[in-house]
N, C-alpha and C positions, 0 to 999 in steps of 0.2 A: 747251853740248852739243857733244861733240867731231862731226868728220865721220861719223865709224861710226854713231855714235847716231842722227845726224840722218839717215842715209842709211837707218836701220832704222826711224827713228821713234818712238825711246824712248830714255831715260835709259842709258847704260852704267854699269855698274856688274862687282858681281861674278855673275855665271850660275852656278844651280848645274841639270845638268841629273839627274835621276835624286830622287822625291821620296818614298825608301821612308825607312831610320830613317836611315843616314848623312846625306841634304839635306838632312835637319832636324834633324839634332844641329849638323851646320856653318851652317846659316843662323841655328841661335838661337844658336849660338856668338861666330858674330863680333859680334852684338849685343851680346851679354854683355862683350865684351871692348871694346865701344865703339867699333866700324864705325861709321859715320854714310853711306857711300857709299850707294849705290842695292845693293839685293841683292833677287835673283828664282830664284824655285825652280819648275821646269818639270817637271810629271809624264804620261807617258802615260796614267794613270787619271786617271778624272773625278773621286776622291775626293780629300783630301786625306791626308797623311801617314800612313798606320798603321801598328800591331804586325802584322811576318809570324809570329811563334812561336805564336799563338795561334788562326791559320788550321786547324794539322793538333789542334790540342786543343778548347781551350771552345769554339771561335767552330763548330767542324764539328760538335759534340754538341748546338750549340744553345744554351748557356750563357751565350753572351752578343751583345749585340746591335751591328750591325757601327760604330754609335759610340762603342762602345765601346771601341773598337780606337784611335781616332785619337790619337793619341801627345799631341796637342797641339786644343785647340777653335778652329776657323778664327779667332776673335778675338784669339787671342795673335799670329795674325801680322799680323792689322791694327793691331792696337796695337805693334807693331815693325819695320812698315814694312817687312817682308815682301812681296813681290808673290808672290802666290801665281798660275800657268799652267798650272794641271789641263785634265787632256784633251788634253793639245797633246806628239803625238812629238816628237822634232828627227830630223831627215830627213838632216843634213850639218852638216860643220863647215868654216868659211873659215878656218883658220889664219892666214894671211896677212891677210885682213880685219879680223879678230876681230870675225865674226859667226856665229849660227847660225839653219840652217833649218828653223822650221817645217813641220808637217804639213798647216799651213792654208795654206802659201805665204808666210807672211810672215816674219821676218826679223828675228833681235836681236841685240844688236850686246855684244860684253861689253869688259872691261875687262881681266878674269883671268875664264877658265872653269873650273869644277870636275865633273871626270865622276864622277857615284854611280851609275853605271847599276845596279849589282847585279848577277845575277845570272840563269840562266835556267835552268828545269826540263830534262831530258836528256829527249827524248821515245823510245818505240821506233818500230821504221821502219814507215809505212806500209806495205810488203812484207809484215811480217806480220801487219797489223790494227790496226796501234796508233793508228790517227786514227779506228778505227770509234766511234760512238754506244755510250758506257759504257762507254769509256777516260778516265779524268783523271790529271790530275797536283794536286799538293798546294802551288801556289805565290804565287796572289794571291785573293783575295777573290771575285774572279769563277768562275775555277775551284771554287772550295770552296759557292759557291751552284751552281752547275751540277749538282755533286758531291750535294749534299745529299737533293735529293728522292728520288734511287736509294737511299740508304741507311736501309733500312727493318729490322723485322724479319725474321728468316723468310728472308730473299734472302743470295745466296750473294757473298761478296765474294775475290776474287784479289788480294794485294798483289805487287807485283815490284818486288824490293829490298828487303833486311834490314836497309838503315842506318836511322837512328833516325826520317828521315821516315815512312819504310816502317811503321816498326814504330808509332810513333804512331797513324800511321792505322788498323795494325790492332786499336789498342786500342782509341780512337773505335769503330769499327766493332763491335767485341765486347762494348762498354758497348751498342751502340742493338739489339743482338739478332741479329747477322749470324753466321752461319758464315763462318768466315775464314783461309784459307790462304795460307802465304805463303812466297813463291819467290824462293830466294838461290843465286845459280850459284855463290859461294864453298863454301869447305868448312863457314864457318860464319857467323854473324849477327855484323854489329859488324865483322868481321876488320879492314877497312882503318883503322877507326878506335878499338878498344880490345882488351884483351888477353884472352886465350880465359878467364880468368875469367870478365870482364862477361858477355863473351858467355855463359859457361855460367850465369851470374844470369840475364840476361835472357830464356835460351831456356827455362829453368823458370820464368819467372813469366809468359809468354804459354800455356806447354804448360799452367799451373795453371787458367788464364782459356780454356780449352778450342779455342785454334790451332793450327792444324795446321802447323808449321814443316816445309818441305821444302830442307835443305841440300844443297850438289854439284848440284842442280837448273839448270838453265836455262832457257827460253822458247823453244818452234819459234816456235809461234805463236800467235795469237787465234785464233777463229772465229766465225762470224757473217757474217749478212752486213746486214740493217737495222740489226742494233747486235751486241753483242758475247755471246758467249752459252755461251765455255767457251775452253781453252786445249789445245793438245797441247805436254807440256812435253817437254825434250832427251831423255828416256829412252824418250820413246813412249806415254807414258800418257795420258789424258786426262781433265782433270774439265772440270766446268758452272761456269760464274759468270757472274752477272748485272750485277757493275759491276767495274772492274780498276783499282785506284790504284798507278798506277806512282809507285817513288820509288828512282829510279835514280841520283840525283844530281842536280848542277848545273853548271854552265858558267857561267864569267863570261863578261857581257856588254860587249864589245867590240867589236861592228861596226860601231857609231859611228866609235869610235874608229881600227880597223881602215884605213877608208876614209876617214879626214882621214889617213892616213901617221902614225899615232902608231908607236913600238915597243912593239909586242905578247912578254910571254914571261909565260907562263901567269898570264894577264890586261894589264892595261895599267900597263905597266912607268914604275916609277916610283922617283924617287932616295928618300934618306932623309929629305928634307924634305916628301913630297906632289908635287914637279913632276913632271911627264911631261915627255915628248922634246921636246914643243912650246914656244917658249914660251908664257908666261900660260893655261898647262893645265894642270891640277892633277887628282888622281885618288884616291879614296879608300872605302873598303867592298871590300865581296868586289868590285867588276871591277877590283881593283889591289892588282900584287905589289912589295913592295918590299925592299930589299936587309937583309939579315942580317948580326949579326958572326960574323965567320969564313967571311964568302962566304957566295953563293948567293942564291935571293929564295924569298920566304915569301910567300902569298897566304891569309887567314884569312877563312875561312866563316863569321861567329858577329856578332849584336847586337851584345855589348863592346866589337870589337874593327871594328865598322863603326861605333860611339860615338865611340871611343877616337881613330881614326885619324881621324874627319871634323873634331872638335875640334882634333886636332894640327896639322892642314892649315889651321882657320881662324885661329889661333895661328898659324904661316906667312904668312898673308898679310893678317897686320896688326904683320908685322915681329919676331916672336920666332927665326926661324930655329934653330929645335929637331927634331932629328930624333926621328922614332918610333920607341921602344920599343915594342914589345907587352907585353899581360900579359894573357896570355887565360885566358875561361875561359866556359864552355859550361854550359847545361844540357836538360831532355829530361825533360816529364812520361808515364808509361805507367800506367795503370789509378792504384794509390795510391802511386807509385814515383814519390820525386821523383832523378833526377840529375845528380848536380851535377857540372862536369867544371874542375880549373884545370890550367893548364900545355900544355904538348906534350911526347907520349909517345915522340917519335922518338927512337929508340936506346937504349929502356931496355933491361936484361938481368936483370934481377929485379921479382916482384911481391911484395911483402907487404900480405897481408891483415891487416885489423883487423876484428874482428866482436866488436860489442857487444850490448845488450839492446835488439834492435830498430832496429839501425842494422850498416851494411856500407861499408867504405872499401879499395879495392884503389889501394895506394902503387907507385906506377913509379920505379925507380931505375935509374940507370947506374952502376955499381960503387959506388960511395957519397955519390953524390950523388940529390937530388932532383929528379925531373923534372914529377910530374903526378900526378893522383889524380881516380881516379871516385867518388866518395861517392855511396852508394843511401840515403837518408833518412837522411842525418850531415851536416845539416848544419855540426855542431862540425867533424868531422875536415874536411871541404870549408874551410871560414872558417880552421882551423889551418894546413891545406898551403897556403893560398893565400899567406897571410901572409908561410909561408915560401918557399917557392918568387919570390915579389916582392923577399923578402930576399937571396935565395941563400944562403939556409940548410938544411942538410938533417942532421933528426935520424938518430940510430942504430936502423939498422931497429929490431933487438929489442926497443927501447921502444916503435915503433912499433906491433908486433903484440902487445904484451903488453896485455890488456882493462885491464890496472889502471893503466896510464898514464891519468896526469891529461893531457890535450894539451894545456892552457893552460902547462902546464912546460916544455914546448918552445921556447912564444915566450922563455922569459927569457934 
């Protein structure tokens, strides 16, 4: 046992702190790849590992039960020698040490550390109500049992934000019986993140499920004062609601890391391999952005690509020195609308539509290359762009929007 250890009281090893899907895609990783060192995964919740994407769908409708959720049944990490430390924040990091501190006062000592912090809900400001009683946000388990018992029939529900949180919730919502309005200070739903197609899908298939979408909108404020009981929005108006799911985004979390002196640039900044500024720090999921060809850093919001990169990092640090590629891709269940998202749409300048029999795929192109595609219940065209898009290959629009295009002829 090295001094640190001993000085901590436990085996060093690898620490992975943060034990949403990224910890445990990298703690079963390096298993897989045949670690044998000490490896320990530290979560501020008392549960273990689980699915977030199913917090704003099944899990808020009731559909399923919250072990259901858990990515993996706590025996897989006894049988892999796993130490599992639920419940326990990390409060600081010693860089210099290579130790970190518990919530409980006490003290682990690592070898290499790996931060998955994730992510954190954008809250609105106290100022205008946002902490009153039937305010949530939509982002761990706790939250969403909080959340649950307000959403009844009959009762009136305000969503703030039109991205696809927002919008999930207010499908949940309009599945359990709620009237439900929803508040996007954009011009329109989607805007930052798909192209005013989707958006004009997606605003007719909430208006079809009887929402009230209010775009150009903004929030003065809440009102209420025991709990929350209606809003006056930017134009002066005012309605009632009984419960308010904000889904305004998220923020990576980095104050851990913040205050051990890591570099921070929108999230915690990391090379092409996983390492951060420190050494034997390593950082991987949505709280870490890292470098791009052609410049710049990239910071991805999504399961795959907090999979993708926690495996790449434990691949890292069991000696492949492989830097990360992405290959993203996204999806978003709303009422019977599955969608499926691959790529990044930055900088396209063309949309071609494909509309088939009961299936819709809107193709993003940069002059004539392929960039990304939203498939609404396609799954073929979703599974064909991915392919290619992984290949850097990109068909000829017009085949693309021709219905009679086989897409399997594409791959050849």
């Amino acid at each position: 046992m090295s001094d640190r250890a001993a000085q901590a009281g436990t085996e060093a090893g690898i620490v992975i702190v943060g034990a949403g899907q990224a910890g445990a895609a990298l703690a079963a990783r390096l298993r897989a790849l045949g670690h044998t060192g000490a490896v320990t995964l530290v979560g501020a919740e008392p549960v273990p590992p689980y699915q977030r994407p199913p917090l704003s769908k099944a899990y808020l409708l009731g559909d399923v039960p919250a072990e259901r959720l858990f990515l993996r049944p706590v025996e897989f990490y006894q049988q892999n020698d796993i130490a599992l430390r639920m419940g326990e924040a990390v409060t600081a990091i010693d860089c210099a040490a290579r130790q970190i501190t518990l919530s409980g006062g006490g003290r682990l000592a690592y070898d290499d550390l790996v931060l998955t912090t994730g992510s954190v809900p954008r809250r609105l400001p106290a100022t205008i109500g946002g902490v009153l009683p039937g305010v949530f946000t939509l982002r761990d388990l706790a939250d969403v049992d909080a959340m649950r018992p307000h959403l009844h029939a009959g009762a009136r529900a305000l969503v703030v934000g039109g991205g696809y949180i927002g919008l999930e919730g207010a499908a949940v919502a309009r599945k359990l019986g709620l009237e439900v309005t929803v508040l996007e200070m954009a011009p329109r739903i989607l805007q930052r993140v798909a192209c005013r197609e989707t958006s004009d899908f997606f605003r007719d298939l909430h208006h079809g499920h009887g929402v009230t979408l209010l775009e150009s909108t903004g929030l003065q404020r809440l009102t209420g004062t025991d709990r929350v009981t209606g809003a006056v929005l930017s134009d002066g108006r005012e309605i009632a609601a009984d419960v308010v799911i904000v889904g305004i985004g998220i923020a990576p979390e980095t104050a851990l890391a913040g205050a051990a002196g890591l570099t921070l640039e929108n999230g915690i900044a990391t090379d092409e391999f996983g390492r951060t500024s420190a050494p034997h720090v390593w950082a991987a999921g949505d709280c870490a952005s890292f470098p791009v060809v052609g410049g710049g850093r990239m910071r991805l919001e999504s399961v795959q690509n907090a999979i993708d990169q926690a495996e790449a990092v434990a691949a890292n640090l069991t000696g492949a020195n492989r830097p990360y590629l992405p290959m993203p891709w996204f999806w978003s269940d709303q009422y019977d609308v599955k969608l499926q998202i691959a790529g990044l749409n930055a900088g396209h300048d063309r949309i071609v539509v494909r509309a088939t029999e009961g299936a819709l795929s809107h193709w993003y192109y940069a002059g004539d290359r392929l960039l990304a595609v939203d498939a609404m219940n396609d799954p073929r065209g979703f599974m064909v762009a991915k392919r290619l898009i992984e290949a850097g290959r990109s068909p000829d629009p017009a085949l693309v929007a021709d219905p009679a295009t086989d897409l399997k002829t594409l791959l050849r």
